[in-house]
C-alpha angles and dihedrals in degrees: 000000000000121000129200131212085228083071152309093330098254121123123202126225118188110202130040091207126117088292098040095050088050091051096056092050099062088044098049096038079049091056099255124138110227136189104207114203124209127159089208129090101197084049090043086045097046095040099085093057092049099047086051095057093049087054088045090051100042098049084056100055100036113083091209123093115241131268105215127022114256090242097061086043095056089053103051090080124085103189111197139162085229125096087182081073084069080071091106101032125112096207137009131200124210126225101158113133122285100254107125107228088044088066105039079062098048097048090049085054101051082046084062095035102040132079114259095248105048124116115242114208121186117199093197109161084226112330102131110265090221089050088060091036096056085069097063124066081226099064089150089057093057131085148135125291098174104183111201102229120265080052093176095053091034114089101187126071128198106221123187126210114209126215091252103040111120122216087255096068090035096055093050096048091058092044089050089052101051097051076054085059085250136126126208127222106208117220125171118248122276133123117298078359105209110326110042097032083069112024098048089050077059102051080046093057093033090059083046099064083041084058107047091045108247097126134355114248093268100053081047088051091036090053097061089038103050110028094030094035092236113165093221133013126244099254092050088040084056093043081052098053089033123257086243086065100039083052092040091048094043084048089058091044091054095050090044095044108031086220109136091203086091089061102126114243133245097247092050094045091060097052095060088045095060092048085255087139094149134241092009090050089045086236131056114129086333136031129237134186113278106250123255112256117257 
């Protein structure tokens, strides 16, 4: 497996949910070795799987041949409940979900666990990087790594430079990208950063005009496909991230910018209270076929 002159060569991924998994996909299809954290036994247990059909997809869609054999790919990963087991890694990327306090922890506790000189990446969907990185003694060796999901089948990377990130990090993480086949697009901090502070006001919208009855969730979806040439409509796009994390991430906005525009409405807020999540419930705004079982 690769090595690299920042470390030992392994790479840490907190969380083995939809993003971390992907994650460890492009690092591992990449050649890295990765130690992929997760507090919870039934996500740790079903990882593997799910790491091995995303190898499996994306070897299907993709014309190139593979760089590395599925089974070396599979066992690059270590996947443990311990953060102590980052103690080696050069850089960690984290995929914990996007509540605020849950973070701020997590990040003080990398800053304990991890080597001086690693890279810490958040990949936080709007939470402020500096917020996060005022909870390390390494504030200059944080940013944003914002992967679009799916992250294995997405090129582009949002990456967020906070106001304390020094050339150094900056200069790793899109090295690191671009080994991954990725660019990254460079914005400045602030909270939701480009993308979601504009495209979950948009969901938002977009459930709003659901819940008072002007159009069905297709039309809504039909109109920004087929007048604005978007690939794929904002309710779609919400089912596709999950409607736990659109209300989680307008909640965050919300805290961060006082505008009460990313209140989640009504409508949205239902949905999540009745387990309609999206694609990984099989029903959100739209349905979609239950998947076959492994």
């Amino acid at each position: 497996m690769r090595q690299d002159s920042a470390g030992s060569g392994v790479i840490g991924v907190v969380g083995a949910g939809t993003m971390g998994v992907g994650i460890a996909q492009c690092l591992v299809e990449a050649g890295h070795r990765v130690v992929a954290v997760d507090p919870e036994d039934a996500a740790r247990a079903a990882a593997p799987g799910r790491l091995r059909d995303g190898i499996r997809l994306a070897r299907m869609v993709r014309k190139a041949p593979a760089a590395v054999p599925m089974d070396r790919a599979l066992a690059a990963v270590t996947w443990t409940a311990r953060l102590a087991d980052l103690a080696e890694a050069w850089f960690v990327l984290d995929c914990a979900p996007e509540r605020i306090p849950l973070k701020e922890k997590l990040f003080r506790e990398l800053d304990e666990v991890c080597p001086p000189g690693a890279v810490l990446a958040t990949g936080t969907s709007a939470i402020p990087v500096e917020r996060l990185a005022a909870r390390t003694a390494r504030p200059e060796r944080v940013l944003g790594l914002h992967f679009m999901n799916p992250a294995p089948m997405k090129e582009a990377v949002e990456v967020v430079r906070g106001p304390r990130t020094c050339d150094a990090t900056l200069d790793t993480a899109l090295a690191l990208l671009s080994d991954l086949g990725k660019k990254g697009i460079v914005v400045n901090d602030g909270p939701g950063f480009v993308s979601n502070r504009v495209l979950m006001l948009t969901v938002n919208e977009a459930a709003t005009v659901v819940q008072q009855g002007t159009a069905d969730p297709a039309t809504v979806d039909r109109i920004f496909q087929e007048c604005f040439g978007h690939t794929m409509g904002p309710l779609a796009t919400g089912d596709l991230i999950g409607l736990d994390t659109i209300v989680d991430t307008l909640h965050v906005l919300l805290e961060c910018t006082g505008d009460q525009r990313f209140q989640p409405c009504e409508g949205l807020r239902a949905l999540v209270a009745d387990g309609h999540l999206g694609r990984k419930s099989g029903r959100g705004f739209h349905r979609y076929p239950a998947r076959a079982p492994r």
